[in-house]
C-alpha positions as CSV (number, residue, x, y, z in Angstrom):
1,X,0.0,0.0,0.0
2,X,1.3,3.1,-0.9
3,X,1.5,5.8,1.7
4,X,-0.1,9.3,0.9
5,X,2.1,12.3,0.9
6,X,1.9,14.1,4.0
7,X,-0.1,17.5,4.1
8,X,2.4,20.9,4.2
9,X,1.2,22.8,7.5
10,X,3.6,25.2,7.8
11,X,2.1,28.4,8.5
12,X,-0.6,27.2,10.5
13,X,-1.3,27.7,14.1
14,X,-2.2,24.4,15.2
15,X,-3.4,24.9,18.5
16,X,-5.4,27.7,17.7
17,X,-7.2,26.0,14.7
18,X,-7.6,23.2,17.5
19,X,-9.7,25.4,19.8
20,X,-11.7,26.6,16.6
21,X,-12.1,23.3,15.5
22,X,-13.3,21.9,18.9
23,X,-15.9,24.5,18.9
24,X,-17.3,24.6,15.4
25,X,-17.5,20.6,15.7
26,X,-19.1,20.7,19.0
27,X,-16.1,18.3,19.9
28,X,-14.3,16.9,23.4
29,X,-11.1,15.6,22.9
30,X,-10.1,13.0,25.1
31,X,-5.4,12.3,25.9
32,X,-5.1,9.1,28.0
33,X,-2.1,9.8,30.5
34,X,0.5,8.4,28.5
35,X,0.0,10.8,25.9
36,X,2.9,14.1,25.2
37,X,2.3,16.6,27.9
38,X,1.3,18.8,25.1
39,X,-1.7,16.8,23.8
40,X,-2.9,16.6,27.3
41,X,-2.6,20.3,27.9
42,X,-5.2,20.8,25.4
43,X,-7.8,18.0,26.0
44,X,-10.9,18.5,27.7
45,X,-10.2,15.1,29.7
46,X,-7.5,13.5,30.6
47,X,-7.5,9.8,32.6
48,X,-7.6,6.6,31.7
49,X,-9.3,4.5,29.0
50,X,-12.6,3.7,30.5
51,X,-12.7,6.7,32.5
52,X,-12.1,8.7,29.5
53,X,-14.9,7.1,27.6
54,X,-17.6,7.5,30.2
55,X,-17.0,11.2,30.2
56,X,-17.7,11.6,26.9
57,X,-20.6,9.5,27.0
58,X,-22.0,12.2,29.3
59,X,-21.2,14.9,27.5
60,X,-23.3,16.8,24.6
61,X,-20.7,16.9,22.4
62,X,-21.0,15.7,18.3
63,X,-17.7,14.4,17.8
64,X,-15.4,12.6,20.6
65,X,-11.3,13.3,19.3
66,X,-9.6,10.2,21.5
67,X,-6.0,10.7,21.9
68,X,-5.2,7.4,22.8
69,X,-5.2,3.8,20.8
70,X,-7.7,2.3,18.7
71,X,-9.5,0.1,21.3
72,X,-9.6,3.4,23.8
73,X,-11.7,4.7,20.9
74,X,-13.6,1.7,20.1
75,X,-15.0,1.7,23.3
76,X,-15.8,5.4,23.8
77,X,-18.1,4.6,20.7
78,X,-19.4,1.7,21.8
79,X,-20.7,3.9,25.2
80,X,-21.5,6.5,22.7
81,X,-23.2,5.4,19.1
82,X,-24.3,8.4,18.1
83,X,-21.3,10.6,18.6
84,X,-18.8,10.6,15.6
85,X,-15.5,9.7,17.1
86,X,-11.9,10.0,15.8
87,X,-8.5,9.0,16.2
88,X,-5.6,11.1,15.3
89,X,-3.6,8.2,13.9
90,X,-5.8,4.8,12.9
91,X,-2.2,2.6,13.2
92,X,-2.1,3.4,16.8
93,X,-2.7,-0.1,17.9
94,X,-2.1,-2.3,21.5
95,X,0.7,-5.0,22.0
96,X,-2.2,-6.4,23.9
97,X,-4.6,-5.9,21.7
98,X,-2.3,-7.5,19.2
99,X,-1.0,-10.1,20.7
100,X,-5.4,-11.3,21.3
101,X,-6.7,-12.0,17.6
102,X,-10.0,-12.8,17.7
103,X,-10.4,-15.9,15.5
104,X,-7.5,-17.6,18.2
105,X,-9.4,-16.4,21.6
106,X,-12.8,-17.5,19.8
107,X,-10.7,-21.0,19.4
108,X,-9.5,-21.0,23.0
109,X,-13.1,-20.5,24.6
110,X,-14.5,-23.1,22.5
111,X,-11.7,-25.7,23.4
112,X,-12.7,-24.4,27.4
113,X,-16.4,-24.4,27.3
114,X,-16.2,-25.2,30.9
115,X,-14.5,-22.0,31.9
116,X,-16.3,-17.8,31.6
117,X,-14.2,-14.9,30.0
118,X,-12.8,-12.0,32.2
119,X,-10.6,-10.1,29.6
120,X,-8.7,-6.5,30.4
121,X,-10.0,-3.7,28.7
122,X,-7.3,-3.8,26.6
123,X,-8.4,-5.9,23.8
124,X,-10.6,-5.4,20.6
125,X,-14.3,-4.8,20.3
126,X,-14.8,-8.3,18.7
127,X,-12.6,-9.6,21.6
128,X,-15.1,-7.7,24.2
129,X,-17.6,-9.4,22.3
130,X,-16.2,-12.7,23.2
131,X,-16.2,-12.2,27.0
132,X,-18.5,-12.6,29.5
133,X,-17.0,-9.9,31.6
134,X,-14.4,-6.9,31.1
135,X,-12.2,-5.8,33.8
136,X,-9.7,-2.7,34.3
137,X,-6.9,-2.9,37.1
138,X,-9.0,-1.3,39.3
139,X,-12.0,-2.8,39.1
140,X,-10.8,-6.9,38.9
141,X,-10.2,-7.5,42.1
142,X,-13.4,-6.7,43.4
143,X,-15.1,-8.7,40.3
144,X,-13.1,-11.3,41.1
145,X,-14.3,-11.8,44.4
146,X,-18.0,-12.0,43.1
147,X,-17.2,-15.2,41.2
148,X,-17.3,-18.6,43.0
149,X,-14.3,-20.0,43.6
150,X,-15.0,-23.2,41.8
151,X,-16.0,-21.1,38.6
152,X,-13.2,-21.9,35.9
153,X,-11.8,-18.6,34.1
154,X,-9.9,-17.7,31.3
155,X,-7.9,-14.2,31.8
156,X,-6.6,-12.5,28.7
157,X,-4.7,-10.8,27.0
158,X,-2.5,-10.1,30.0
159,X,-0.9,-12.5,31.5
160,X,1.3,-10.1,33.7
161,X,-2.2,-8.4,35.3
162,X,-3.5,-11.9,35.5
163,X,-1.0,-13.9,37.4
164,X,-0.8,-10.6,39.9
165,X,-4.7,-11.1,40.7
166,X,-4.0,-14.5,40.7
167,X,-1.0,-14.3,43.1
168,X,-2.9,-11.7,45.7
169,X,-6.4,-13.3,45.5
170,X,-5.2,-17.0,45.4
171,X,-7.5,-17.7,42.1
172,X,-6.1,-20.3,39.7
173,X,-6.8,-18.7,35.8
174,X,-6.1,-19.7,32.8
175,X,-4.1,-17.1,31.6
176,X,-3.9,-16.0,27.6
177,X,0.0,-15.3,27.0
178,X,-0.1,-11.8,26.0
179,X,2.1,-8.9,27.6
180,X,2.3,-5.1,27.5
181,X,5.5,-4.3,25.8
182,X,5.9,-0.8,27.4
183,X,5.8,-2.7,30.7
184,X,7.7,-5.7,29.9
185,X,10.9,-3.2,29.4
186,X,11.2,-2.5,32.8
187,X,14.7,-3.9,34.6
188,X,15.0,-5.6,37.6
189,X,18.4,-4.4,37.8
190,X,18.2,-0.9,36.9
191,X,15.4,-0.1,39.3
192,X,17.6,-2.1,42.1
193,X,20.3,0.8,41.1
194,X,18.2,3.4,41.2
195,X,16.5,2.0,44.3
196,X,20.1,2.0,45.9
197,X,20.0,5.5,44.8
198,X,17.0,6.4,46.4
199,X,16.3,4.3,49.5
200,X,14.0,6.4,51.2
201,X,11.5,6.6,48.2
202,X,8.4,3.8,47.6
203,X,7.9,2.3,44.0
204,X,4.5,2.6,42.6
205,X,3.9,-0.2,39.7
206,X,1.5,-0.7,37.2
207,X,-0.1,-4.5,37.1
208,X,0.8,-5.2,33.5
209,X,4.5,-5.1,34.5
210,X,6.0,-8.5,35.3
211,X,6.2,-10.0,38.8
212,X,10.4,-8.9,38.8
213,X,9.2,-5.5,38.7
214,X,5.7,-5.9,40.9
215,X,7.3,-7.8,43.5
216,X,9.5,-4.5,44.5
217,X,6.7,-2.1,44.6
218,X,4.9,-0.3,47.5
219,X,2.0,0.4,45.7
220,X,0.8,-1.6,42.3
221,X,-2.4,0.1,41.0
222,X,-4.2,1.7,37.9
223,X,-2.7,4.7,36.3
224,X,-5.2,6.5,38.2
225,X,-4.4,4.9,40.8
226,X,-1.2,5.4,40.8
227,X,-1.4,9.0,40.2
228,X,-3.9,9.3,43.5
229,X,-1.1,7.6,45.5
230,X,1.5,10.2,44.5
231,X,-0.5,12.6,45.9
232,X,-1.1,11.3,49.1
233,X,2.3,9.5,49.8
234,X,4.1,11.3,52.2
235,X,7.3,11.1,51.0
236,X,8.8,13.4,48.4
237,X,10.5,11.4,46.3
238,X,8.8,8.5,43.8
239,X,9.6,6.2,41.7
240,X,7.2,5.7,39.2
241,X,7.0,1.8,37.2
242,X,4.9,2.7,34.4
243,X,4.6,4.7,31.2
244,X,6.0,8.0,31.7
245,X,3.9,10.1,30.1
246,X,1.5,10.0,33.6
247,X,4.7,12.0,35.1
248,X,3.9,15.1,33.8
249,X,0.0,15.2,35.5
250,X,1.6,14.4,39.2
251,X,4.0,17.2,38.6
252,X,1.2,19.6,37.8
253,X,-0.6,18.4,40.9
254,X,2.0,18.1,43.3
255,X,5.1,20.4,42.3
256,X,7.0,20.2,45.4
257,X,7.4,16.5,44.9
258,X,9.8,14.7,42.9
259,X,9.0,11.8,40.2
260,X,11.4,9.4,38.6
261,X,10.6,7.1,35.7
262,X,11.6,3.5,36.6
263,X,14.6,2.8,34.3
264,X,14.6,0.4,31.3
265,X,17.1,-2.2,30.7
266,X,19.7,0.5,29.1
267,X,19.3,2.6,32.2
268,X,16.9,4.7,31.2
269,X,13.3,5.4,30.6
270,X,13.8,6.3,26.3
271,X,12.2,2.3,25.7
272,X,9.5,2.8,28.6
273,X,7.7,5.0,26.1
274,X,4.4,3.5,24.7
275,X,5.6,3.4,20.6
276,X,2.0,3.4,19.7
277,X,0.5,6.5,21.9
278,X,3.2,8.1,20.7
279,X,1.6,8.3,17.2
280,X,-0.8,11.1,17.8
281,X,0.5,14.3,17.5
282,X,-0.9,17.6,17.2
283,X,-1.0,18.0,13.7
284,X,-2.3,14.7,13.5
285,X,-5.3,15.7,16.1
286,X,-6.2,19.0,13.6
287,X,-6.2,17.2,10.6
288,X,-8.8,14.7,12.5
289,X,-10.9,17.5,13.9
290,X,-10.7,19.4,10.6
291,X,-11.9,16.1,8.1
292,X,-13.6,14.3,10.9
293,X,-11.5,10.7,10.0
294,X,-10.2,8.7,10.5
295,X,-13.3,7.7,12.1
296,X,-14.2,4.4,14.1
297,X,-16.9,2.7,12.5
298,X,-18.4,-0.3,14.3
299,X,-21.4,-2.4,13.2
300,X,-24.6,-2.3,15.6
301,X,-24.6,-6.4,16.7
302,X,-20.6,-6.0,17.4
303,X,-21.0,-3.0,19.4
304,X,-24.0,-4.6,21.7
305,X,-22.3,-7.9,22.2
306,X,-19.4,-6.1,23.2
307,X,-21.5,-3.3,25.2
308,X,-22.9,-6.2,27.2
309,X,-20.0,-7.1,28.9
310,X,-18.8,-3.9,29.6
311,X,-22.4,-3.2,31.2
312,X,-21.5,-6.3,33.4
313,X,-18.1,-5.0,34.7
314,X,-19.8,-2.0,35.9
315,X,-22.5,-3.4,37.3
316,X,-20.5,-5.8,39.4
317,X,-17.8,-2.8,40.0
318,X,-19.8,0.0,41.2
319,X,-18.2,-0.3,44.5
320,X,-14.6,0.4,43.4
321,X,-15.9,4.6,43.2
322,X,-12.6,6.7,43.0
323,X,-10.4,4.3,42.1
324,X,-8.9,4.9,39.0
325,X,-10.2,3.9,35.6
326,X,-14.1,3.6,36.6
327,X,-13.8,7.9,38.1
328,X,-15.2,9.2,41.1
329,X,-19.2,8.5,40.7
């Protein structure tokens, strides 16, 4: 496939045709935390996926600009049908997503009738479709807990986020082998160094990273959730074992405070950054808002079969209120 020349916008004031755009479209734009500090400057919201999604869903707006990754988008239109949405850059995929086709998890269920379907967030809309239940990292354990013990389940695509629930709530899950590959970078070592470096100051981890990393932390939460416990900590100093993109929002909230980016295996946080979130950019978001594409389409019996187990995860979470990914209520 050939690739279309890129569009000459010199000369144009992108964030002030932004802000035009915005209004003339009646449009919210949406910047997950791992976006560039400069994307999330200018968006309306900024949190994480679900979170995100939900938002919009409550707002009047006609057109929902997600900076974020396709299935971010996916499901802010499968909460919201009749809003137009966009995404600044169509290739910005998921490693998780990815590494889930849905043809193979179809496969897997069938050949485990025996067990239900809790998948992460993180997968496509025909793999929502294929679950019984979605989860975020905030909300799982407390799902979890509302399922018999004796229940077999399958838990995809991360197997990192898995084996953690698995590890902490003593549930045995068939876990689908994907992994994040923005928090499979992390090293042991490097953080041990830095650690050394900074004794004094607690690690807070994201769940998809792998038990080497996990194991070390004082905290392992949701991005949220990680973000609320730099606020509170009482320490000054934290080390911070997820995409570093989320940095920038705990400096704006708490500027006395210092935040360091848990090292990669080169010693520093450069392979940390998410390759695919990375793909929107500003000129990128004004060319969306401008043409209104590229635009997520989704047929009406995907978007209810995978509405319906999203409806289940927040029926059974409703009781994790403020704690990252499903917002204060």
């Amino acid at each position: 496939m050939t690739a279309q020349p890129r569009e000459n916008l010199a000369g144009v004031d992108l964030l002030a045709e932004i802000q035009r755009l915005r209004k003339e479209k009646n449009a919210v734009i949406l910047a997950h935390y791992y976006q560039k500090p400069q994307i999330q400057d200018l968006a309306d919201f900024v949190g994480d996926s679900l979170e995100l999604s939900r938002k919009a869903a409550e707002t009047d707006a006609d057109v929902i600009a997600f900076c974020g990754v396709r299935f971010m988008a996916e499901t802010a239109k499968i909460l919201s049908p009749e809003k137009i949405v966009v995404l600044p850059d169509m290739d910005a995929g998921c490693s998780l997503e990815d590494s889930c086709p849905p043809d193979r998890f179809k496969a897997f269920r069938e050949a485990h009738p025996d067990h239900i379907a809790l998948s992460y967030i993180n997968c496509s809309a025909e793999v929502k479709a294929l679950s019984d239940i979605i989860v975020t990292s905030s909300s799982a354990e407390k799902i979890l807990a509302q399922i018999p013990k004796d229940q077999k389940i399958i838990f995809g695509p991360d197997r990192h986020l898995g084996g953690y629930l698995a590890r902490k709530l003593g549930r045995d899950m068939l876990l689908w082998p994907g992994v994040c590959i923005v928090h499979e970078a992390f090293s042991e070592t490097e953080l041990l160094k830095l650690k050394a470096e900074h004794p004094d100051a607690p690690i807070a981890a994201h769940p998809e990273c792998p038990p080497h990393i996990v194991d070390h932390a004082d905290y392992v939460g949701s991005t949220s959730g990680i973000l609320d416990y730099a606020k509170a900590m009482p320490g000054d100093t934290l080390i911070v074992a997820t995409e570093p993109h989320i940095i920038h929002q705990m400096e704006k909230a708490v500027p006395e405070k210092n935040f360091i980016g848990a090292p990669g295996a080169d010693g520093n946080c450069n392979c940390n950054i998410c390759p695919y979130m990375a793909m929107n950019t500003i000129e990128k978001l004004y060319l969306a808002l401008r043409d209104l594409k590229p635009r997520i389409e989704m047929e009406e019996g995907l978007r209810l079969a995978a509405k319906k187990s999203l409806d289940r995860m927040l029926e059974m979470a409703s009781g994790t209120v403020g704690q990252g990914d499903l917002g204060a209520r």
